[in-house]
GUROTI-606280 format. One line per 2 residues: number of its first residue (from 1); their letters; for each residue x, y, z of N, C-alpha, C. Coordinates in steps of 0.001 Angstrom, whole numbers, plus 500000, padded with zeros to 6 digits. Each point is the difference from the previous one (the first is absolute). Layout:
N
NUM	A	X Y Z X Y Z X Y Z | ...
***
This chain:
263
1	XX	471168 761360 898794 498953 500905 500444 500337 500570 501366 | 498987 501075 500437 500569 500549 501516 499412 499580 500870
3	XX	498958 499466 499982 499169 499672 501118 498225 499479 499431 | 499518 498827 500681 498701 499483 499440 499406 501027 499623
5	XX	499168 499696 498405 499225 500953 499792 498255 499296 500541 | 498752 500814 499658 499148 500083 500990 499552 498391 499536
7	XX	499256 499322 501327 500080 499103 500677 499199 498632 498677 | 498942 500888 499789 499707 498671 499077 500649 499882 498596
9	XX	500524 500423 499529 500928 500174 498780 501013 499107 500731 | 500480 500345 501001 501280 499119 500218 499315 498659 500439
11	XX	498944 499768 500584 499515 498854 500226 500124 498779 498328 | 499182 500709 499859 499869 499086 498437 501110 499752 499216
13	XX	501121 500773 499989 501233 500016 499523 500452 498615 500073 | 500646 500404 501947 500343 498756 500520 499208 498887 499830
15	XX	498682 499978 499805 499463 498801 500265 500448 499143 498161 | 500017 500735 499212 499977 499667 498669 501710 499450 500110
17	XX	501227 500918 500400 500865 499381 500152 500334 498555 500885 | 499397 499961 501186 500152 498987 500711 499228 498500 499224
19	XX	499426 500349 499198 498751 498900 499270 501445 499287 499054 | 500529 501074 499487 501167 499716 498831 501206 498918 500891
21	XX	500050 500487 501430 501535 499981 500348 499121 498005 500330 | 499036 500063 500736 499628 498575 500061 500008 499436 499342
23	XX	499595 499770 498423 500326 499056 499262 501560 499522 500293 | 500838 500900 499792 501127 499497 499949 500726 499446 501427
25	XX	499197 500618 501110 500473 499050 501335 499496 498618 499738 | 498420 499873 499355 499998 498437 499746 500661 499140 499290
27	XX	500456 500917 498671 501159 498832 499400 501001 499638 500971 | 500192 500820 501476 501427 499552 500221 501272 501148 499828
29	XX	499730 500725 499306 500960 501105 499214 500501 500638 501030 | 499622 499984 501553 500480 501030 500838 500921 498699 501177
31	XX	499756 499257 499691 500788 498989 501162 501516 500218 500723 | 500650 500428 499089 501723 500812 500064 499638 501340 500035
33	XX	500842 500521 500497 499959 501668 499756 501239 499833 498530 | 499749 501100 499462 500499 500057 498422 501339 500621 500377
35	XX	500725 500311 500657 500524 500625 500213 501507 499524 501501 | 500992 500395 499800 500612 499856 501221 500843 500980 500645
37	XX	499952 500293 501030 500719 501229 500816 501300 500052 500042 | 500447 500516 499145 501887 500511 500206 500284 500747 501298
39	XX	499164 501324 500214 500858 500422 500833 498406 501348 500688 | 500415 500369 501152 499387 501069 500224 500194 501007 500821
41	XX	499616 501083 499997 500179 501225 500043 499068 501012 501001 | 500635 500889 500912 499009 500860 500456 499317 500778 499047
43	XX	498563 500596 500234 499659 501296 499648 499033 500467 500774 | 500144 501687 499500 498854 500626 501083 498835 499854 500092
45	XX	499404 499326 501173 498828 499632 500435 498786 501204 499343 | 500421 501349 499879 499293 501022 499958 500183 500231 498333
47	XX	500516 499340 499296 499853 500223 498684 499046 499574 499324 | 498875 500397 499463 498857 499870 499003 500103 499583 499088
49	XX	501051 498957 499362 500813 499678 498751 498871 499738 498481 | 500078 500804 499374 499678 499928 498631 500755 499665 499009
51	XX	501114 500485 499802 500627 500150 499116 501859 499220 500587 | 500668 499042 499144 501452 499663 500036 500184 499405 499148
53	XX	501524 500861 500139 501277 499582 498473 500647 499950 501305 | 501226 498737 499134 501303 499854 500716 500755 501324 498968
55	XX	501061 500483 500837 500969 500912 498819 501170 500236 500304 | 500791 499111 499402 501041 499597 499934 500390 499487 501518
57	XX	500003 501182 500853 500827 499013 501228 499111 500697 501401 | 498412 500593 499258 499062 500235 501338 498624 499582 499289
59	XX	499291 500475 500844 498281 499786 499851 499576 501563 499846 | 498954 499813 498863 499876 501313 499868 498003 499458 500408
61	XX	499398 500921 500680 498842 499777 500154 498901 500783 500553 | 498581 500229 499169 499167 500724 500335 499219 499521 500771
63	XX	499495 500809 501103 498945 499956 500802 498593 500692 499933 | 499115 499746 500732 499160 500535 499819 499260 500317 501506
65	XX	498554 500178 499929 499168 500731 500856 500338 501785 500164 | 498500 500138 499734 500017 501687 500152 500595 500646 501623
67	XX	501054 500625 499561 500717 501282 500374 501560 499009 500838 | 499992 498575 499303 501216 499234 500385 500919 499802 498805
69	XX	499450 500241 498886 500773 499363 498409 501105 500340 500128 | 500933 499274 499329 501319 500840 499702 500750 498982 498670
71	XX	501042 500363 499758 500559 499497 499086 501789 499264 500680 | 500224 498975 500231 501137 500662 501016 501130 498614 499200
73	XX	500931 500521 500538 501551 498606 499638 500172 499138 501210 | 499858 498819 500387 500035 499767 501169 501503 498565 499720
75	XX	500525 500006 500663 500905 499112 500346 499846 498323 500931 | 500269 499040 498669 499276 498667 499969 500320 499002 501696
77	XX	501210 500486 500248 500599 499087 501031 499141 500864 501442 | 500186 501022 499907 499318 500581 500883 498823 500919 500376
79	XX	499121 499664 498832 498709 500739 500143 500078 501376 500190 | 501002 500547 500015 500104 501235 500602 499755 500723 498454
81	XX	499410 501588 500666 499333 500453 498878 501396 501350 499562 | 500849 499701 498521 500933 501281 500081 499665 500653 499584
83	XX	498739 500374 499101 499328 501602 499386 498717 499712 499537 | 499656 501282 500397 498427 499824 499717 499125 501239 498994
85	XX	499294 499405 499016 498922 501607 499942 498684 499682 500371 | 499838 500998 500768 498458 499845 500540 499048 500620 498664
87	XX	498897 499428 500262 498786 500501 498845 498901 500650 500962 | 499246 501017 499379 499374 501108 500562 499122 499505 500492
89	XX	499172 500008 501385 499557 499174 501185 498516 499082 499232 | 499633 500657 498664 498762 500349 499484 500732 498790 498722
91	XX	500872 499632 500142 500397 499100 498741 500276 498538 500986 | 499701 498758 499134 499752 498704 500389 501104 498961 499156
93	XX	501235 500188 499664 500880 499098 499426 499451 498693 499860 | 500572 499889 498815 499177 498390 499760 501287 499405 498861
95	XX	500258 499280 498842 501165 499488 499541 501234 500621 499155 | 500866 499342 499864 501126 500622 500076 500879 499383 498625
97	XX	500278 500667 498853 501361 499501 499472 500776 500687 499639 | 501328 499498 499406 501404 500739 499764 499804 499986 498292
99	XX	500166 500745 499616 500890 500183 498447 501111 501210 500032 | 500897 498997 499276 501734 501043 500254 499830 500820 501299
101	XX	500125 500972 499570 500187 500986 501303 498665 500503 500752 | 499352 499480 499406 498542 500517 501003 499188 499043 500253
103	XX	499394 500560 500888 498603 499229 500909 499161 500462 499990 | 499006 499348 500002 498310 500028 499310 498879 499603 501483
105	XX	499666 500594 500297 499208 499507 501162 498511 500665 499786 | 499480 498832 500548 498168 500096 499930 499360 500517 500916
107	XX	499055 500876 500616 498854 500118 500908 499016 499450 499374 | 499027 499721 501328 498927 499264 500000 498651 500559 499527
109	XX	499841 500887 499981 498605 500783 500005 500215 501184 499311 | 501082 500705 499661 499969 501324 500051 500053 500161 498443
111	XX	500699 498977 499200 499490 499698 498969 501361 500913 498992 | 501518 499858 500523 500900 500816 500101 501665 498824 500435
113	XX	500464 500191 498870 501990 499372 500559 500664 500926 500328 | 501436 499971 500371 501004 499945 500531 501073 500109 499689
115	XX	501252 500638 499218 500596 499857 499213 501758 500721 500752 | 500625 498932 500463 501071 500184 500950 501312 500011 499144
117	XX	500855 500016 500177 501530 499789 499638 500287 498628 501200 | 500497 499243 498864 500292 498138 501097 500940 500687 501071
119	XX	501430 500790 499695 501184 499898 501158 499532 500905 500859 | 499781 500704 499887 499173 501238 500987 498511 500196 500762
121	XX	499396 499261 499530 498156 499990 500247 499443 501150 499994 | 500511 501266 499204 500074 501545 499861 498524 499756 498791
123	XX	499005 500228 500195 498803 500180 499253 500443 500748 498956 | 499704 499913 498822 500076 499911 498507 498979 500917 499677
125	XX	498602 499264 499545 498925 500269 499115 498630 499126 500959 | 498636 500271 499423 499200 498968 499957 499339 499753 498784
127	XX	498762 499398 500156 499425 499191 498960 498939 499743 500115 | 498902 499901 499462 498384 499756 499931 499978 498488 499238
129	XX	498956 499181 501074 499642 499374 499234 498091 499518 500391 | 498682 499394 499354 499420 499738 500667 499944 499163 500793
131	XX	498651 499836 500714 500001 499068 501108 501042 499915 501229 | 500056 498847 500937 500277 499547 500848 501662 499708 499367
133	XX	501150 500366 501294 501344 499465 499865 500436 498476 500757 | 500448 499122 499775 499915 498927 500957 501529 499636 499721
135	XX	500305 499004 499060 501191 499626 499632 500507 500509 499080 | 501435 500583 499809 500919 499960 498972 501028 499122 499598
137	XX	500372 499753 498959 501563 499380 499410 500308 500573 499301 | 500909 499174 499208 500725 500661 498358 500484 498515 499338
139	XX	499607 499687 498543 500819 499589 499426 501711 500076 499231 | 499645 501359 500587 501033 500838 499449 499749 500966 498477
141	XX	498876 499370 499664 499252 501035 498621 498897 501244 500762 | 498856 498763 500530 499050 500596 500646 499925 499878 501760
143	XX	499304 501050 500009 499349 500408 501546 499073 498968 499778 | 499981 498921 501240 498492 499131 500181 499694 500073 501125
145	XX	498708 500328 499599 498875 500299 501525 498781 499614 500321 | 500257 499389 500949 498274 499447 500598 499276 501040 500633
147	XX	498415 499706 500107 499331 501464 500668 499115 499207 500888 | 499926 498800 500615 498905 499577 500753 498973 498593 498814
149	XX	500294 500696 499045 499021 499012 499107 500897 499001 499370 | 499360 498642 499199 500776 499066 499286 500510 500660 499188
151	XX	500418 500857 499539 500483 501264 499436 501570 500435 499669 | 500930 499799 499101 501604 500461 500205 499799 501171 498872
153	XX	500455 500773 500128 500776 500902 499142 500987 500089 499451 | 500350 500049 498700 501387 500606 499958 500146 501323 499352
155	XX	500888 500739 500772 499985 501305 499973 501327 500495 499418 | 499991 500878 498775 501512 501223 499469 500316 500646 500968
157	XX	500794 499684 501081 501036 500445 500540 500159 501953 499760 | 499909 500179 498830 500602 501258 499744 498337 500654 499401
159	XX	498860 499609 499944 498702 500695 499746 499398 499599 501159 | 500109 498653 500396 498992 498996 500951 498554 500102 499575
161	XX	499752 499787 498473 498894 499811 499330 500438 498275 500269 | 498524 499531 500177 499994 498455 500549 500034 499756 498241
163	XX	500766 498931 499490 500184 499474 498578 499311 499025 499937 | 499840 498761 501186 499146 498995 499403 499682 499570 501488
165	XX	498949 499169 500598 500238 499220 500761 498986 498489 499904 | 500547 499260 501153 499473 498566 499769 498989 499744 501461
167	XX	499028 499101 499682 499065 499419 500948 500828 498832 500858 | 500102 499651 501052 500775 499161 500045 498765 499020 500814
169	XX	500720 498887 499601 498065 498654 500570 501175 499317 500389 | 499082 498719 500796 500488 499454 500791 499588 498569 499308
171	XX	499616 498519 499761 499199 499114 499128 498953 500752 499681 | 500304 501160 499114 498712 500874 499105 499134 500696 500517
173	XX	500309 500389 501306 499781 500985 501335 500663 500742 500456 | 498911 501575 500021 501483 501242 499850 500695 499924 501752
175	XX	500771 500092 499822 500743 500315 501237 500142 501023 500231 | 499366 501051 501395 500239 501156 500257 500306 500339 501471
177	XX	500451 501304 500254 500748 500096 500763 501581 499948 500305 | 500619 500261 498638 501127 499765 499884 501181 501171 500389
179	XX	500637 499834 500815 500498 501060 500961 501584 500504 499730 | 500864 499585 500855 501560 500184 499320 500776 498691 498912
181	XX	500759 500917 499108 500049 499257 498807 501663 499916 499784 | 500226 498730 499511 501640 500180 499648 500525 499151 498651
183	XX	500171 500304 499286 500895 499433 498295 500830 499354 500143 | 499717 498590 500506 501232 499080 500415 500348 499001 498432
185	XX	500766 499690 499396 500111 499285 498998 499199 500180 499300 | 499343 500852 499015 498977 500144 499168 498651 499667 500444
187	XX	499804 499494 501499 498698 499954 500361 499638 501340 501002 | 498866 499966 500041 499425 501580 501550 499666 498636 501002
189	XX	500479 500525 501449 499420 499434 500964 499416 501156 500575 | 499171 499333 500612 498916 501176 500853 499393 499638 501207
191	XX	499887 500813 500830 499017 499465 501490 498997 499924 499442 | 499231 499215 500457 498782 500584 500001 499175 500187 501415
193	XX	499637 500910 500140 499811 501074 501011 499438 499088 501153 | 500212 500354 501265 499077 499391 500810 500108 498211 500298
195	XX	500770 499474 499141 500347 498477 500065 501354 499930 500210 | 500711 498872 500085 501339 499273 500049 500808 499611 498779
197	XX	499108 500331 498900 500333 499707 498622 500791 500540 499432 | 500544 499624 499012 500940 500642 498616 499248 499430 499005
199	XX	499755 500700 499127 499284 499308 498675 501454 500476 499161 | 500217 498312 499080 501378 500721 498594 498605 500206 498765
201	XX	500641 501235 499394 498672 500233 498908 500983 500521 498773 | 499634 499063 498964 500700 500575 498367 499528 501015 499713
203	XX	501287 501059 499991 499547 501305 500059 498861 500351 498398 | 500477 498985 498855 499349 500068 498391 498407 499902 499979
205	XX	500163 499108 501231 498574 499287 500058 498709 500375 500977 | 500703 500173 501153 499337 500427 501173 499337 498542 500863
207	XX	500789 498533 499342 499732 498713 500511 500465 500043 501450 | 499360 499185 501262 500695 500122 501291 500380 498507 499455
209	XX	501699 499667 499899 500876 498826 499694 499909 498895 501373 | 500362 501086 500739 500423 499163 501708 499355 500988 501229
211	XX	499345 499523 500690 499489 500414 501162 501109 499555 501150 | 500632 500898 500659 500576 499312 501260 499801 500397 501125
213	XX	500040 499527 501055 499311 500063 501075 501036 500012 501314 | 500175 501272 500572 500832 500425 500937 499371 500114 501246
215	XX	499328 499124 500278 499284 499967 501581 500772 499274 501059 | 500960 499623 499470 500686 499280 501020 501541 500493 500320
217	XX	500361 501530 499089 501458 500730 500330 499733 500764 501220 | 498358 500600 500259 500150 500538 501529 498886 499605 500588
219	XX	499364 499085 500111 498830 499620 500444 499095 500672 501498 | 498862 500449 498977 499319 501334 501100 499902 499952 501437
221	XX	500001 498374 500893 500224 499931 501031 501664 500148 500720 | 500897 500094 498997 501261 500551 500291 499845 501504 500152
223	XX	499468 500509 499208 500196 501917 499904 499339 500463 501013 | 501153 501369 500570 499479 500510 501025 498815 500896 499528
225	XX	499394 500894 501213 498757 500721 500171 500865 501362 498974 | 498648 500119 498995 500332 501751 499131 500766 499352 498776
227	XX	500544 498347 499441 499947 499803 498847 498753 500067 498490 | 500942 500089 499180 498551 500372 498975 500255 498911 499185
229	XX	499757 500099 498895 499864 499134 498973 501299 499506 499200 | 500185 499054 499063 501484 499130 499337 499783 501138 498818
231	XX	500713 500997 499815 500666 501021 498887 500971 500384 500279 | 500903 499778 498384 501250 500503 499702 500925 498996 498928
233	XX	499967 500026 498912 501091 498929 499842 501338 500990 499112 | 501046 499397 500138 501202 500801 499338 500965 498424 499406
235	XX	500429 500264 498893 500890 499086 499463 501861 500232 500869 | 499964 498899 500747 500881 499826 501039 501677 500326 499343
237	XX	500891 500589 501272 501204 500095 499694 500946 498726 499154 | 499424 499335 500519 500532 498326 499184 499232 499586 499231
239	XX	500968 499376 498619 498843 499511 499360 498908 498463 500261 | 499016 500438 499319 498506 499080 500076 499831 500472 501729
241	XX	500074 501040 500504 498918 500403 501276 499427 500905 499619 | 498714 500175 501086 499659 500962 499929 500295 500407 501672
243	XX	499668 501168 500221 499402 500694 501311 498512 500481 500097 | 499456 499073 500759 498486 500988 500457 499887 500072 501720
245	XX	498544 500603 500322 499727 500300 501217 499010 500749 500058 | 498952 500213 501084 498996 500369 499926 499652 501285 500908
247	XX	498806 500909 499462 500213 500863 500774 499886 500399 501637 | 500689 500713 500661 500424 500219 501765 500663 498638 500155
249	XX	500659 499180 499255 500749 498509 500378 501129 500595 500387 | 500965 499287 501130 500672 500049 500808 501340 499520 499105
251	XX	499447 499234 498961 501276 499371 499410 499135 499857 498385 | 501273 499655 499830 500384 500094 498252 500804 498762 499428
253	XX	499393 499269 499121 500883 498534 499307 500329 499735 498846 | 501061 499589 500165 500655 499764 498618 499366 498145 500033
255	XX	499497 500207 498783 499813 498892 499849 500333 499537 498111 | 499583 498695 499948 500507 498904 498369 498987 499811 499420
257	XX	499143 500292 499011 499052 498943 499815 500098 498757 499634 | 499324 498893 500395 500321 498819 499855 499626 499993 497985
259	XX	499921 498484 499606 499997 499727 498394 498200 500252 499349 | 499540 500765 499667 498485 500128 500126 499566 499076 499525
261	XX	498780 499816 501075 498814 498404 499662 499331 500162 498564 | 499487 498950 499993 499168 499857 498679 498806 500911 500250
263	X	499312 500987 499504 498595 500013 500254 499159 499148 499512
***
């Protein structure tokens, strides 16, 4: 998503998510962080990060906030940004995926994609879809997209008529707010917005499998002043990593997931 939507909607949200995430701090389930840090990375403090793919040997990644979006290639060792497309001051970038030669990118509100060439970032086409843009992936068949609600899509690529989508619950509680999305081993991981979380969710089912809990890769009394929230995940240059990082974060981690707990 781009930014809290109005105040008591997001109240109740969170409060319904945080109700979920406690049960499972009482089993214990959060005692380890799930996860361990390989390696890490600058990035630009000023990036709004919605949207990342690793590709092949850079980061390809959308940003957002109105009249900042862009679409750009940025280079992993050094944060440094080597090309960019900006989006029209009035457009709000939101998620991001690759199929073959093109890229698919979401706005937030405007209710409208994105349709680039991968080696060039030379705009293509766009695309209508309803509602809210938040997260994209690909299985590599379908476009899948979250819009703010417990909600995925999967979308024809070549109509982007949504074909089916799934509710996704949490112990039989919808989970919403589901933000940037990535097709790691036949499962979707997803932020979910506004927390430290990754939920793994069967894409068939819309079950949340594993909740994991990333409050302890940058912990908020570490982050400087003008950080935002834990979004971004990308399936890492090596295998079994990923890369995430959150948005205006200073840095970027490659990290492992550890062996997932029992729920």
């Amino acid at each position: 998503m781009a930014h809290p939507t109005p105040l008591a909607r997001s109240a109740a949200i969170l409060t319904c998510v945080a109700a979920l995430f406690a049960c499972d701090r009482a089993r214990g389930q959060d005692v380890d962080a799930p996860f361990e840090v390989v390696a890490q990375w600058p990035h630009d403090s000023q990036a709004y990060t919605q949207g990342l793919i690793w590709d092949d040997s850079v980061l390809l990644e959308s940003t957002g906030s109105y009249g900042r979006s862009d679409l750009r290639r940025v280079d992993l060792a050094t944060g440094r940004v080597l090309a960019s497309t900006p989006l029209a001051a009035n457009r709000f970038g939101e998620g991001l995926a690759r199929m073959g030669s093109r890229l698919f990118q979401l706005t937030w509100e405007s209710n409208i994609g994105y349709i680039y060439d991968a080696e060039t970032l030379a705009p293509i086409d766009s695309f209508t879809y309803a509602g809210e843009g938040w997260g994209l992936t690909t299985d590599g068949v379908s476009l899948i997209m979250s819009d703010g609600s417990d909600s995925i899509r999967y979308m024809s690529p070549e109509t982007f008529v949504t074909e089916r989508s799934v509710h996704v619950k949490h112990q039989g509680n919808p989970l919403r707010k589901l933000n940037e999305l990535e097709f790691v081993n036949g499962d979707i991981l997803a932020n979910v917005y506004e927390t430290d979380w990754l939920a793994r969710i069967d894409p068939a089912t819309g079950v949340v499998t594993q909740l994991l809990d990333f409050a302890s890769l940058y912990p908020k009394g570490n982050r400087p002043y003008g950080t935002d929230v834990f979004n971004g995940i990308a399936v890492g240059p090596d295998s079994g990593t990923l890369l995430v990082t959150g948005k205006m974060w200073p840095v970027l981690f490659t990290v492992r997931l550890k062996k997932p707990a029992v729920q």
